[in-house]
C-alpha positions in Angstrom: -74.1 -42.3 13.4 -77.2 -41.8 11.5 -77.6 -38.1 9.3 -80.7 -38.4 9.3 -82.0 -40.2 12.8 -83.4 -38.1 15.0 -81.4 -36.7 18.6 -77.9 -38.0 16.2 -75.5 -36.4 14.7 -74.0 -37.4 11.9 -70.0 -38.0 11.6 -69.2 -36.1 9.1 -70.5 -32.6 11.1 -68.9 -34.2 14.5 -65.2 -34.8 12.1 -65.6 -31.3 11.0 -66.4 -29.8 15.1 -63.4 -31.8 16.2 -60.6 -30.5 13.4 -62.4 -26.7 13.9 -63.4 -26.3 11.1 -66.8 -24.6 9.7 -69.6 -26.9 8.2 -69.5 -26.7 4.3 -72.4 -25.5 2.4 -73.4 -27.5 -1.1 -71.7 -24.5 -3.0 -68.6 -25.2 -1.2 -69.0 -28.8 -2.2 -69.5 -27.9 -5.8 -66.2 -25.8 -5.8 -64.0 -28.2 -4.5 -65.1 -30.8 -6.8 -64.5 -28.5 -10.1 -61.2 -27.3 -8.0 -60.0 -30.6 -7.8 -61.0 -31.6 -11.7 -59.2 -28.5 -12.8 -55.8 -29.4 -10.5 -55.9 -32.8 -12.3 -55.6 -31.8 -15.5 -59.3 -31.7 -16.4 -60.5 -30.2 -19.6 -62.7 -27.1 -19.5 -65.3 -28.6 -21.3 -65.6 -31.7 -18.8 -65.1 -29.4 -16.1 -68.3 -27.0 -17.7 -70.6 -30.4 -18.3 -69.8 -31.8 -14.8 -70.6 -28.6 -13.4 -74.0 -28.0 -15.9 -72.7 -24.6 -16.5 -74.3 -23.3 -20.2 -70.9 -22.5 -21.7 -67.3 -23.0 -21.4 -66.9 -19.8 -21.0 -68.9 -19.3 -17.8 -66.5 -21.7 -16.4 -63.8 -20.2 -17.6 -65.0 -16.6 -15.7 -65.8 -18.5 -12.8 -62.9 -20.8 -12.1 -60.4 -18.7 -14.9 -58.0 -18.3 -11.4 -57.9 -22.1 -10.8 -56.2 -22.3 -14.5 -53.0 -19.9 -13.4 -50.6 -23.2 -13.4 -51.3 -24.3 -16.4 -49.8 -21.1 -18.0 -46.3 -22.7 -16.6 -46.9 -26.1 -18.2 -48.1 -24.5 -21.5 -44.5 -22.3 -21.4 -42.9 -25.5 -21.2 -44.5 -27.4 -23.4 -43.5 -24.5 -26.1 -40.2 -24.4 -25.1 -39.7 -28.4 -25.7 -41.5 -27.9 -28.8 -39.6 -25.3 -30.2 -36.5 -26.1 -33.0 -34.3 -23.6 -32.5 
């Protein structure tokens, strides 16, 4: 199907009908895609440029929650580190 062409719908909305699930806005969009950068390891600066936010730090107050399992990596990463 066609988005765009008249008395069509496109296959995307009839994908999302069928699983029951509620038509994404652009916002939703955008979330996801800074979600998934962050759950790959992506660096807050790439993650604030992708996203054309003015500062890290408004991405950091926006998506700070998405961050929580790198707080476990960065304990372990300290505890390799350390000579004891």
């Amino acid at each position: 199907m066609h988005p765009g062409k008249p008395g069509t719908r496109s296959w995307f909305l009839t994908a999302l009908t069928a699983a029951g699930l509620p038509r994404p806005t652009i916002h939703d969009l955008r979330h996801t895609a800074a979600s998934l950068a962050v759950s790959v390891g992506a660096n807050a600066k790439a993650v604030q440029r992708m996203l054309g936010h003015a500062s890290a730090a408004m991405t950091l107050d926006t998506y700070a929650d998405l961050f929580d399992d790198d707080l476990d990596a960065v304990v372990d990463r300290l505890n390799q580190a350390a000579i004891f």
